[in-house]
C-alpha positions in Angstrom: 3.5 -0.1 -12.2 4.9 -1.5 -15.6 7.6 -2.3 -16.8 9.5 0.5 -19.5 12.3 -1.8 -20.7 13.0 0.4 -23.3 13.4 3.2 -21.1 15.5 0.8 -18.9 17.6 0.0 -21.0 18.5 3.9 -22.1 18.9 4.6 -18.6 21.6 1.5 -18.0 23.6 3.5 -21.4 23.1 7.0 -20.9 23.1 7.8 -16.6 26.5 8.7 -15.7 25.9 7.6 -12.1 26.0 9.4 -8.7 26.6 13.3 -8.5 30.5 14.2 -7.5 29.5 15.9 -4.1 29.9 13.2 -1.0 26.5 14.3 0.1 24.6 13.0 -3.1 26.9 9.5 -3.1 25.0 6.7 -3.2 25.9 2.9 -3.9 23.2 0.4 -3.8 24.3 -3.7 -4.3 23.6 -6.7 -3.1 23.3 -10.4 -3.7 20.7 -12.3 -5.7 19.0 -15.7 -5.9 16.6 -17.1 -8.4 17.5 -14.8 -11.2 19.7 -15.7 -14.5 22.8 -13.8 -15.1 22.6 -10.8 -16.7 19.0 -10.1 -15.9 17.9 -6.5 -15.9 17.3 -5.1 -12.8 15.5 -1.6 -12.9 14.9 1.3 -9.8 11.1 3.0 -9.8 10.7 5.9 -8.0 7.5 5.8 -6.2 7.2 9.5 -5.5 7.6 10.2 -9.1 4.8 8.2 -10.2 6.8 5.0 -10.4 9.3 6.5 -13.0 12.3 4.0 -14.3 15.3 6.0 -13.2 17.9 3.6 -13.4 18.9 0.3 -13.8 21.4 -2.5 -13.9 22.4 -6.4 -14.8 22.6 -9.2 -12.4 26.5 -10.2 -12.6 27.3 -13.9 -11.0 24.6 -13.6 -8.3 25.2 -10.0 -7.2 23.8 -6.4 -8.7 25.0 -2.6 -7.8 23.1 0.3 -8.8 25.0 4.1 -8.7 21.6 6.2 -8.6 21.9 9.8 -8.7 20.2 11.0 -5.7 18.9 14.4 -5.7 16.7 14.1 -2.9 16.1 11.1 -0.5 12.5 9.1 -2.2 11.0 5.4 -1.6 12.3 3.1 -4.5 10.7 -0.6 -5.7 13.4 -2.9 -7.1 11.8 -4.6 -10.0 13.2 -7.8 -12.5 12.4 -7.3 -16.2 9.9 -10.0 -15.9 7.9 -7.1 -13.7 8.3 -8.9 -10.3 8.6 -6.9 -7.5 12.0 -7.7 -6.0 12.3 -5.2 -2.9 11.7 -1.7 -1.8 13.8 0.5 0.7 14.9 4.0 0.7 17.2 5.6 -1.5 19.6 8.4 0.2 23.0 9.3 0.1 25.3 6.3 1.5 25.5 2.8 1.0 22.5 0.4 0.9 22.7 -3.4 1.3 19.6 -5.4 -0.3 19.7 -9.3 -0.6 17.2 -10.3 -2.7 15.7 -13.9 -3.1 13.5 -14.0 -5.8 12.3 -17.7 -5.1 11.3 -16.9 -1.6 7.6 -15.2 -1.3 8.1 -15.1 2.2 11.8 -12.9 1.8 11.6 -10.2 4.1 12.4 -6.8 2.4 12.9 -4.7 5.7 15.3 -6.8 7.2 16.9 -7.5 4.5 17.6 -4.1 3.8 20.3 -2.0 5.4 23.2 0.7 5.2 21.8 3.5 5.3 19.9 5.7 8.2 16.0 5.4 7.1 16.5 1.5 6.3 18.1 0.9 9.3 15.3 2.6 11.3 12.6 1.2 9.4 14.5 -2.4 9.9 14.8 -1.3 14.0 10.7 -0.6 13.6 9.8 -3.7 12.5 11.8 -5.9 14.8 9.7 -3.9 17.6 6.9 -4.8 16.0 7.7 -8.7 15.3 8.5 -8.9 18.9 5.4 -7.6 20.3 6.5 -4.1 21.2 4.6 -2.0 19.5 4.0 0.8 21.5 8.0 1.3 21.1 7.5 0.7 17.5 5.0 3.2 17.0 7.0 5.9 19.3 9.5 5.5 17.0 7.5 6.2 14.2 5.8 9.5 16.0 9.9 10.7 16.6 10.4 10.2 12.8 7.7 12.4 11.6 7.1 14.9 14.7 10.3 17.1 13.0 9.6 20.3 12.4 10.1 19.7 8.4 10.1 15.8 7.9 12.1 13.5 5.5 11.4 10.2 3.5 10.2 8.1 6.2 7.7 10.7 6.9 6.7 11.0 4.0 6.2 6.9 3.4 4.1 7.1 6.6 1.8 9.8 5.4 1.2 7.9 2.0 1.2 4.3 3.2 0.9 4.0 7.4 -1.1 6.9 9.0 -4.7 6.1 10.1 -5.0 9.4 9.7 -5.6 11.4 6.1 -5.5 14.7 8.1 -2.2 13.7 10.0 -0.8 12.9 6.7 -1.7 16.0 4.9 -0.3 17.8 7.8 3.3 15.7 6.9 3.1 16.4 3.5 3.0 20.7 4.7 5.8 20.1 6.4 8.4 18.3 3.9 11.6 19.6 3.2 11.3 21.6 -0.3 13.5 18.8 -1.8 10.5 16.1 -1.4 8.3 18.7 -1.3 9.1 19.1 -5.3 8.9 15.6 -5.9 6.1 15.3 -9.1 3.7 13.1 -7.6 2.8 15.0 -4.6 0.2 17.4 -5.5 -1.6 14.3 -6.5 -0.8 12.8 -3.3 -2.2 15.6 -1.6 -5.5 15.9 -3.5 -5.9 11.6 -2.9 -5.7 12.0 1.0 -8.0 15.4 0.9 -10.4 13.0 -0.8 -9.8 10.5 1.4 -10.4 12.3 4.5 -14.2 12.3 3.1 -14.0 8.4 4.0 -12.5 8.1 7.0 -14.5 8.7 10.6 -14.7 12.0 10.9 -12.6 14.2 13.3 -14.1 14.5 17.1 -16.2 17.9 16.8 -16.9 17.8 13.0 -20.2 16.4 11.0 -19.9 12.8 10.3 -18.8 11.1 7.1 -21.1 9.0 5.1 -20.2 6.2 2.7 -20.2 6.9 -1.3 -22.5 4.3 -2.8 -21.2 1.9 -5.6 -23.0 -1.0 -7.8 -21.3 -3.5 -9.0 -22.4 -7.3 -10.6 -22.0 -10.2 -8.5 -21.1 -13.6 -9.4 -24.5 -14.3 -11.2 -24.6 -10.8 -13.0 -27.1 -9.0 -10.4 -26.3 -5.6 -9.8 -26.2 -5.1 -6.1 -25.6 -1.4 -5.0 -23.8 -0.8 -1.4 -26.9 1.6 -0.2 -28.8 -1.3 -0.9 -26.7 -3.1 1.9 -26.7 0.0 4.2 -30.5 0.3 4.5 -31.1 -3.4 4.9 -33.1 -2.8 8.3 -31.2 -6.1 9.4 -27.4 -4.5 8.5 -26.4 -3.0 12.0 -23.3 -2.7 10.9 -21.5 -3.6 7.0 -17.8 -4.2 6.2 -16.7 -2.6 2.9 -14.2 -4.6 2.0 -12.0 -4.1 -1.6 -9.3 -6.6 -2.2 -8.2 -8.8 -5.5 -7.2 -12.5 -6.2 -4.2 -11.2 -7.5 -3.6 -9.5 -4.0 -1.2 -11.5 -1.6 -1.9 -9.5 1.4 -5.8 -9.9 0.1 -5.6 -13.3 0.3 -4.3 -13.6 3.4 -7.3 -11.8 5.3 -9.9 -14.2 3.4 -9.9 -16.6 6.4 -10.0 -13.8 8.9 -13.2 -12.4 7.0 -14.9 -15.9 7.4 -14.1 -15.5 11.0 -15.3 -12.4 11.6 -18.3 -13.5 9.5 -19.3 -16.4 11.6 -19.1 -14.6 14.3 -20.9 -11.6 13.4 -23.0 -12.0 11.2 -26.1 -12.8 13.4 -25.2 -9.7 15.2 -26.1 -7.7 12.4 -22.8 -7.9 10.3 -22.9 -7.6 6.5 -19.7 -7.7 4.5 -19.4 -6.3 0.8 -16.7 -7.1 -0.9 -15.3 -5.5 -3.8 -13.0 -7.5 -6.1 -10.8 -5.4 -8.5 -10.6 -8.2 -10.7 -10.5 -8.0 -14.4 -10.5 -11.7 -14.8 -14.4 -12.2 -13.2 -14.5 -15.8 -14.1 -11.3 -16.6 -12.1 -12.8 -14.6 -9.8 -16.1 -16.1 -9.8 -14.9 -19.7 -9.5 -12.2 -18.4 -6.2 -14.9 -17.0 -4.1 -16.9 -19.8 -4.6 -13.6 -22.2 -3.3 -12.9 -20.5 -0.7 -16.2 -20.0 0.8 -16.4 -16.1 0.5 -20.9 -16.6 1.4 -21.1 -12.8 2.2 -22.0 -10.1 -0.9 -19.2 -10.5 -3.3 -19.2 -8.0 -6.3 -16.6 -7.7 -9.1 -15.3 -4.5 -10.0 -13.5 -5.3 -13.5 -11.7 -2.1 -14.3 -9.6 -1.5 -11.4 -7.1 0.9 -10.7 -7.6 4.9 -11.4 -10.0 4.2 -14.2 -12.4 2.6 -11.0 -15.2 5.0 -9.2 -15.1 3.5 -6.5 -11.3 3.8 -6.3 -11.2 6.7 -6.5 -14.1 7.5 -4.8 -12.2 5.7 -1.8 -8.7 7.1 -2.4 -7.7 4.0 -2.5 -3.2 3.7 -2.0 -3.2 0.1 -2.4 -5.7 -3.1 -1.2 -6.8 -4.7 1.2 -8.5 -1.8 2.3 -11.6 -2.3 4.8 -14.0 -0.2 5.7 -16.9 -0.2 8.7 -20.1 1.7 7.9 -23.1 1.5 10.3 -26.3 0.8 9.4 -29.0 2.7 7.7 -27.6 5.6 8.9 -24.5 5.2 6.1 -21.6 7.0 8.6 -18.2 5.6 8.4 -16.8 4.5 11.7 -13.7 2.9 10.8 -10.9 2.4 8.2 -9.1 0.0 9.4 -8.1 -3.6 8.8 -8.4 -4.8 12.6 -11.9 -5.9 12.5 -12.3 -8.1 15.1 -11.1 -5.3 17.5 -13.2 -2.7 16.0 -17.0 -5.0 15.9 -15.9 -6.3 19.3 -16.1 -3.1 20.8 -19.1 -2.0 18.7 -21.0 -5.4 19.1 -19.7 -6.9 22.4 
């Protein structure tokens, strides 16, 4: 998602702010650390493929947007520099973001509020920080079981379902102002392929992984159906992730758990770096012990087979595919309760 500061920068002179009618009113401000006055803020839309469509100066530690709202859509709040900032949802009403842009650790969701879908999604995560996360998911089942759903649905269906199918079964069901939003035919077509890679629905054939070769660190190609049919592969991890990735990062030393524990079970893991830098790359798997297949996929993103191959929305994204016979049995990141159960 670049920047357009250009475009930015036409959009801060030429939009004439919110609609007149109360309904499409929106207001969206806040306060601000670590940025320099008179930094350019700009507003993406994600479900119209990332498109600047509005933007504004930090003023003395605080910012306001006046978006026009046509219909309710998940926004990121990026600086001009191209650091992600925030993201909420932008509907009619007031919205209250605090931003800290020194703090990696600044939490967007409840530092988000005003409006009803933030303040649900804020009321979901608490549930889920404190350990209730049956409540958190009912929650979540309540917001998309309507009989057309709204934004938060729709975030679910492209970021939280387990489920492709349950997804594309949200996105028939939208209200016709999301419904029209540009990106979701391509949405729809991503999850259909998706679906492919994913365990199969109870009472349907199985699905099987899509092979992939890639380099590893020394240049040898190593191909994932080589992995699969490794008679001593019971089970193998597909695992695609990048040093760039913060939440990739984070799992590294929950793979070399799970690969010290499992790996003389019959545990392979093959992991997939979208990494166009390979000697950075190279010289981080190596220093943070990453001994399982590592490959290096160095044109990631949409121009990537394997990407989109896999559907992928975003990374980490782990796969578990059993051995020699290639089905998929889970995509999911909880690997330590999905091989526990399949290797007790």
């Amino acid at each position: 998602m670049k920047k357009a500061l250009f475009l930015a920068l036409a959009l801060m002179m030429g939009l004439s702010g919110c609609h007149n009618h109360q309904s499409d009113y929106c207001t969206v401000k806040g306060t601000v650390k670590g940025l320099k006055n008179k930094t350019l803020l700009v507003l993406q839309d994600e479900f119209n493929f990332y498109k600047d469509f509005d933007a504004t100066l930090v003023k003395d530690g605080t910012f306001e947007f006046h978006p026009p709202v046509t219909a309710p859509t998940h926004v990121y709040l990026y600086s001009e520099d191209g650091q992600q900032l925030k993201d909420f949802f932008l509907e009619p009403g007031t919205i209250i973001v605090d931003v800290d842009a020194n703090n990696k650790n600044d939490d967007e969701v409840l530092n988000t509020t005003g409006t009803i879908s933030n303040d649900t999604r804020k009321r979901i995560y608490e549930l889920k920080e404190n350990g209730n996360l049956e409540e958190a998911d009912a929650l979540w089942q309540e917001v998309i079981s309507a009989e057309q759903t709204g934004v938060m649905a729709l975030y679910y269906a492209a970021h939280l379902s387990k489920s492709s199918i349950q997804s594309l079964d949200i996105l028939d069901r939208l209200t016709p102002e999301l419904a029209a939003k540009p990106s979701i035919p391509s949405l729809r077509e991503k999850l259909t392929q998706r679906c492919k890679t994913e365990p199969a629905p109870e009472g349907s054939g199985p699905n099987y992984f899509i092979d992939m070769t890639y380099p590893d660190a020394d240049g040898n190609p190593i191909s994932l159906s080589s992995v699969v049919s490794n008679p001593e592969n019971r089970y193998i991890v597909l695992d695609f992730w990048a040093t760039w990735c913060g939440s990739c990062v984070e799992e590294i030393p929950m793979l070399r758990e799970v690969y010290a524990k499992y790996h003389e079970k019959g545990v392979e893991i093959y992991s997939v770096a979208e990494n166009s830098d390979v000697d950075y790359w190279k010289t981080y798997i190596k220093e943070n012990g990453m001994t399982w297949i590592n490959v290096c996929d160095d044109e990631p993103g949409n121009g990537s087979k394997a990407w989109n191959d896999y559907a992928l929305h975003g990374i980490p994204t782990l796969l578990v595919i059993e051995g020699q016979t290639g089905v998929i049995v889970a995509r999911d990141r909880d690997l330590e309760k999905i091989l526990s159960a399949l290797l007790p």
